[in-house]
N, C-alpha and C positions, 0 to 999 in steps of 0.2 A: 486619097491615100488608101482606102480601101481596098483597092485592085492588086495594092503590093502587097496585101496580107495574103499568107499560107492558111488557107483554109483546115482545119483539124477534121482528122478521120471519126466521125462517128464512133463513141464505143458505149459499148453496155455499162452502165450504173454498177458502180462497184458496192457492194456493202461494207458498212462502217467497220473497222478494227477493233473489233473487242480486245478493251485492256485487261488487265488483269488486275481487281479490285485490289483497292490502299492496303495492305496490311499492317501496315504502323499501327502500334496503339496510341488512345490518344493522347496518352502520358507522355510520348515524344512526341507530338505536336505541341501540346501547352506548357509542357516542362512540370506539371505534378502531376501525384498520381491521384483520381479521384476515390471518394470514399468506398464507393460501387467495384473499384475494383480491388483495391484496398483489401476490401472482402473477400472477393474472389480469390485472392491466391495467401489468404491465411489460413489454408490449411496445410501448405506451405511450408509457412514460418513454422508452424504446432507441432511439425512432422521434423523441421529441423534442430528443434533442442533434447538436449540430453547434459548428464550429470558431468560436468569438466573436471571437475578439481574440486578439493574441502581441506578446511584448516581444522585443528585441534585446539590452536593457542588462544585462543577469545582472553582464556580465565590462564592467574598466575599457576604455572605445576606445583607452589608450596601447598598450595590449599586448596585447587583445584579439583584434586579426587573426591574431597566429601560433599562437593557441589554439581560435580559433573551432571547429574542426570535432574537436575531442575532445568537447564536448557535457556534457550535465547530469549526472551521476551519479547525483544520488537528490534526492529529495522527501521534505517532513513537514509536515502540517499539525498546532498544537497542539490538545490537547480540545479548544477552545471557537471553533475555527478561527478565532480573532482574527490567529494569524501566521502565516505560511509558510517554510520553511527550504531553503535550496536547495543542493547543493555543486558544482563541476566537474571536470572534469579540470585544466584549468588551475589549481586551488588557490585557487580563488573561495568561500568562506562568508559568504551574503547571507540574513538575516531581512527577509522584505517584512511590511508591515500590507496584507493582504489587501484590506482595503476603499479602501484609496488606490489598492492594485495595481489591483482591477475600477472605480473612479469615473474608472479617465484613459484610459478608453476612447472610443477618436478617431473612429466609423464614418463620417468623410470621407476620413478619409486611410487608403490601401492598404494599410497595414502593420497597419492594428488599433488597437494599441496605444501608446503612446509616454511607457514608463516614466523618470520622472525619480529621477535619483540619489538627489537631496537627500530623496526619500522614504523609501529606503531607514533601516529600524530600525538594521539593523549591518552591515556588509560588511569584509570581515576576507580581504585578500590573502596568501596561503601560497606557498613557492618548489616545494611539489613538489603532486601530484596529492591530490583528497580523493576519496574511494568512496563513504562513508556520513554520514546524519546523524540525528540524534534528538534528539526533545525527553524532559525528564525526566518520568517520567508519574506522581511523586512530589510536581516544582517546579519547575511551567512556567515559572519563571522561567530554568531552565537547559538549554542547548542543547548536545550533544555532538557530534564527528566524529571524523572519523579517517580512514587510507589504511591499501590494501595494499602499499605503500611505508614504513609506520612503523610503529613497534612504541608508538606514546603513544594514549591517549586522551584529546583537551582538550574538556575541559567549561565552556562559557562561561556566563559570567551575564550574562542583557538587563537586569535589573532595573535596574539604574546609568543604563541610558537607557530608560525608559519616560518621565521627566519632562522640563524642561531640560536642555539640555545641557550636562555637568560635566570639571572637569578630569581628564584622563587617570589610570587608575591607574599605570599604567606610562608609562618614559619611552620615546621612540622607540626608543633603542639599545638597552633590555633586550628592547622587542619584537623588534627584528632580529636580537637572539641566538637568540631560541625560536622564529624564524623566521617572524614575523607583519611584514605591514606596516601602517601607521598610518594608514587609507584615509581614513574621515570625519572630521569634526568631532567627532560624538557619542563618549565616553567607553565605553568596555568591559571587563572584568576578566575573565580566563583562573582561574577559581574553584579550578579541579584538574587538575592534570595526573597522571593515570593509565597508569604505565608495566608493560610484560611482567619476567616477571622472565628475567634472561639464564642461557642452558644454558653458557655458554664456550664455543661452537661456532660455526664461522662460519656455519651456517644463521640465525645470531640476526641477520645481516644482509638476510638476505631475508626474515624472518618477517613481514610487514606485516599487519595486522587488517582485518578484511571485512562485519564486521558485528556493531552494539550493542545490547543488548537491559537497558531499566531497568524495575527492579521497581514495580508501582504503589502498592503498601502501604510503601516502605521509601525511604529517603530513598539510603538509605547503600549498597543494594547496585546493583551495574554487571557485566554482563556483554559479553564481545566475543569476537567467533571470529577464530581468526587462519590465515593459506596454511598452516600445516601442519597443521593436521585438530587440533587443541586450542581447546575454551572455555576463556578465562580469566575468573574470578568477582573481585574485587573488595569489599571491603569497606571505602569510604573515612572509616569510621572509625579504624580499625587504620594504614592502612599505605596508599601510592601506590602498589604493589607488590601482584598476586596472591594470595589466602589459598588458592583452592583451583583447581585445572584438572580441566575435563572430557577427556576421552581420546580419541579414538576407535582407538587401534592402530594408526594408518595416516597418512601423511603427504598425503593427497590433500586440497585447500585447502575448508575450510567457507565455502561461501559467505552462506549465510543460515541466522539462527537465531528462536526463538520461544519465549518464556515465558511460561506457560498455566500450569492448574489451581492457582489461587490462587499464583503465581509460584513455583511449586516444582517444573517436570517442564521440562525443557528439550530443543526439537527443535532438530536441528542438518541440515540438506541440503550434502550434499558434491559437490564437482566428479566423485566418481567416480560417480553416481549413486544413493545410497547416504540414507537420513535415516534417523538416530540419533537416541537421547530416553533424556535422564538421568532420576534422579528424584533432587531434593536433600535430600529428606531424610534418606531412608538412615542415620536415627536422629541424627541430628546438628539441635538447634537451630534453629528455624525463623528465628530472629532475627538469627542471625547466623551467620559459619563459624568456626569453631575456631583454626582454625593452618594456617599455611601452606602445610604440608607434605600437606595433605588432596589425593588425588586419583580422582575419581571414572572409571570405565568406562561403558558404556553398557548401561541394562539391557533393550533391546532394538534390535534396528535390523533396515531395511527395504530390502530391496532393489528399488528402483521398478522397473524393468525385470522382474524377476520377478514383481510384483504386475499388470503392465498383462499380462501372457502369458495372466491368468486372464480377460479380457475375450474371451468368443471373438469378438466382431462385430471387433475391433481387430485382432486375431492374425490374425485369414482375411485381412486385408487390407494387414496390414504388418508387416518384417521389424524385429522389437522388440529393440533390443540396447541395453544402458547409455549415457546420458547425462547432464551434465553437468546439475546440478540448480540454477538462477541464483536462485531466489527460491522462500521458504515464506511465506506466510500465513494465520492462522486469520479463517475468517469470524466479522467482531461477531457477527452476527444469528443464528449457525448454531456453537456451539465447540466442534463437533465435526469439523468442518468442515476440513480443510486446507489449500488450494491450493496446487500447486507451479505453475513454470514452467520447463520444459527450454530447453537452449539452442540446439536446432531451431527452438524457437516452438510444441510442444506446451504445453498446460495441459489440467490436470485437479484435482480434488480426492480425496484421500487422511481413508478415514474412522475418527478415533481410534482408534475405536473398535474396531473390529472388525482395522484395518488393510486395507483393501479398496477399490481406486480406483469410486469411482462414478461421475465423471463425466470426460469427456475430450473435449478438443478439439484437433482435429491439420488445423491450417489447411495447403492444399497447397503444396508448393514449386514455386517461379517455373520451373524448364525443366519441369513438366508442360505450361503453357504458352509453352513455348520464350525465358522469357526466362533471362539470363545475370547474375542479384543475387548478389554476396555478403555475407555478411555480418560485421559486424566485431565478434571476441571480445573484443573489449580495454575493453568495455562491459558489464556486467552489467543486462540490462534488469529491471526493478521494478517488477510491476504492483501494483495497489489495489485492494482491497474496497471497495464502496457500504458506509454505515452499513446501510442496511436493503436487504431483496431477495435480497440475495446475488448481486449482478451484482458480477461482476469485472472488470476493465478493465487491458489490457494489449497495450502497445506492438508490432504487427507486427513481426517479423524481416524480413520481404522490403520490407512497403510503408509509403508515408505515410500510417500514420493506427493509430487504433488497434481493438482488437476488445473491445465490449461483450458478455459471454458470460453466460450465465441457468444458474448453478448452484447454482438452487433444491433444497434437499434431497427431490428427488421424482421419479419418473418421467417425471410430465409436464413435465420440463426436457429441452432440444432436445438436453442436451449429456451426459444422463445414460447411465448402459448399457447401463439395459431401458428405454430409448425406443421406442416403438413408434407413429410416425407415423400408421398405420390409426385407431390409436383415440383419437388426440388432434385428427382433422379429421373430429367428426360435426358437427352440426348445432347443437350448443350450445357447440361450442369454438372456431367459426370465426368468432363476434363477437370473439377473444381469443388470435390464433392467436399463440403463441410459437416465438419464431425470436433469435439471435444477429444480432448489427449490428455491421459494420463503418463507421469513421467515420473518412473518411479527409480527410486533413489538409495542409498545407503542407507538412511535415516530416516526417522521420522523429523515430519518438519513442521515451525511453530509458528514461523513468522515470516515474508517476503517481503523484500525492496526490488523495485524494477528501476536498473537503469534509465534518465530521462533523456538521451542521444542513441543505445544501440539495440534498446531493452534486452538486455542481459538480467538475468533473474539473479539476485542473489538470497539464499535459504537461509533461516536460521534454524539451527536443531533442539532436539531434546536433549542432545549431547553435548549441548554449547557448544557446535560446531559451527560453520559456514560452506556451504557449498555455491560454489557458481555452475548454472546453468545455464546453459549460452549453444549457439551454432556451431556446427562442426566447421573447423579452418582448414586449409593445409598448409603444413609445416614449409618453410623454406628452403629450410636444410637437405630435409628429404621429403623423397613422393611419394608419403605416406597421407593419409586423413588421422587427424588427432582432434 
């Protein structure tokens, strides 16, 4: 058979076809994006927010004027960021539905926004101040507060108005006993009222509580820190009353606390600059607490100002003494992660792990450039975690607006301690250069809740205002950017 084959003309060896290398990233290949790059293009995201729209309405207009400039206290958006929870100084507790909150945005008219009452889910006027709020992270159907002016912790239930609107559980006059007023239409129920237990001392007058912390796995337990340096735990099966106190030996006021490692190790940050961290099991039932009489110590604690000494880039450059510790929290994305916020207007993050500040940020004070700002303590400001990234967001002490900070768990974060600028602006870093953003605003601002699906910022003011700060869209209507 061979003879009937066509012989092939000899040719030269050709060389191989150089393709032209994959350009896909490998985000479309696997379908996530990884954290690596993640990184990369949040400077991005930093570069794309700005001030959208602000409300006025927080507080009623009858009484409003002589409260106005005490301002927001604190923020919380629910997991599924359907509500927003807001409190004042004034003794304002307002749940907005978010999405009513962003659809009555006016961009003809100057002010942004022009939130109407009748929207409002619940708004619940109090005669003395509120500090904190929380949703249950058990039963979003229940919202907590509380002041450093009171020793109760009221847990309300929205549930009663999610539908129509229903008759009152209570009558006016039992509400003006417990010191609520009868603001809206919509129906409301005080679910729990959760009290300290009293020493017989008159310090039990000043003891007011600063900060609430709900277990995600557990219906029934409730934490709160209160001015004299004691967690009180809670077990609202048992009792309205305290089953167990955490300690710290020291009467200096816990301002903010944090419940991590399967809700059993509890961080506590104190005015004297100081964060403490229980561990509750300590052989005692993970389900519940015992008895009353249980009171735990702290089985370790940190002294921030001696941890930042060990930065030596920080140290060469400033005189590091104790302050006043206003906010902890742990990064979603990162739970090792801690951020504080000093009441100068330093942040940095605190790493469980090892105990060792990694990253810091120490924005300059106004007379470097001769201005004359003060600031006012009688605020605890409140920043917020992005869901993802690890960008932090927290309210200026000197100016209007706030600072978006990149404390990505890495070096190459602008705000870490072996930063090292030379090698993060070669040639392949500078399509991506990370940097911190300042976004400065109408107001000064006190408190932040970051959406947990678009992170959308939302601000609270000195003005008891609200502003949203979010990515620029385009209109549909018109081919404009708004």
């Amino acid at each position: 058979m061979d003879k009937y084959l066509v012989p092939l003309n000899p040719t030269h060896q050709t060389k191989p076809i150089k393709r032209p290398r994959w350009k896909r990233i490998l985000s479309e290949l696997n379908g996530k994006f990884e954290p690596k790059y993640r990184h990369d293009v949040s400077g991005l995201l930093l570069q794309s927010y700005y001030e959208m729209c602000w409300s006025l309405d927080i507080e009623y207009m009858d009484y409003q004027a002589a409260y106005r400039k005490q301002g927001v206290s604190a923020l919380e958006f629910d997991s599924k960021g359907i509500y927003l929870a807001s409190v004042t100084k004034a003794g304002c507790l307002t749940v907005h539905d978010f999405e009513n909150l962003s659809s009555q945005v006016n961009f003809e008219c100057p002010s942004g926004l022009k939130e109407d009452e009748t929207k409002h889910l619940l708004h619940i006027s109090t005669p003395q101040q509120l500090d904190v709020v929380r949703w249950n992270l058990a039963n979003q159907d229940e919202v907590a507060c509380t002041s450093m002016k009171s020793s109760e912790v009221h847990i309300f239930d929205i549930g009663y108005i999610l539908s129509d609107p229903v008759e009152a559980s209570f009558s006016p006059e039992l509400l003006k006993n417990i010191g609520l007023s009868f603001s809206l239409q919509h129906a409301y129920t005080i679910l729990k009222v959760l009290r300290k237990r009293p020493t017989g001392t008159k310090s039990d007058v000043h003891r007011g509580l600063s900060d609430i912390a709900f277990s995600s796995n557990s219906n029934s337990r409730v934490l709160a820190s209160d001015t004299y340096g004691v967690v009180n735990a809670w077990d609202r099966r048992m009792s309205d009353l305290p089953c167990l106190e955490l300690t710290t030996h020291s009467s200096s006021k816990l301002n903010s606390i944090q419940l991590i490692e399967e809700n059993q190790v509890v961080f506590g940050a104190c005015e004297n600059g100081i964060i403490h961290i229980w561990d509750l099991r300590g052989g005692n039932p993970a389900t519940g607490f015992r008895s009353h009489k249980e009171a735990h110590s702290p089985v370790s604690s940190v002294k921030l100002a001696s941890v930042l000494e060990k930065v030596g880039s920080l140290k060469a450059q400033s005189h590091i003494v104790s302050k006043g510790i206003y906010s902890i929290d742990i990064d979603p994305s990162c739970p090792y992660q801690l951020a504080f916020h000093l009441d100068d207007g330093w942040s940095g993050v605190l790493d469980i792990h090892n105990f060792q500040v990694t990253h810091v940020h120490c924005p300059p004070p106004p007379w470097l450039d001769g201005e004359n700002v003060f600031t006012s303590l009688s605020c605890l400001r409140k920043p917020s975690w992005l869901r993802t990234d690890s960008i932090y967001a927290v309210g200026s002490a000197y100016n209007d607006g706030i600072h978006l900070l990149d404390f990505y768990p890495d070096p190459s974060s602008p705000c870490h301690v072996d930063y090292n600028e030379d090698l993060q602006c070669g040639p392949r870093e500078n399509s991506h250069h990370k940097q911190n953003r300042f976004v400065p605003l109408s107001e000064g601002v006190t408190a932040c809740a970051t959406h947990p699906l678009n992170s959308t910022i939302v601000a609270g003011t000195k003005r008891s205002s609200l502003m949203v700060i979010s990515q620029k869209y385009w209109s549909a209507d018109a081919d404009i950017t708004v």
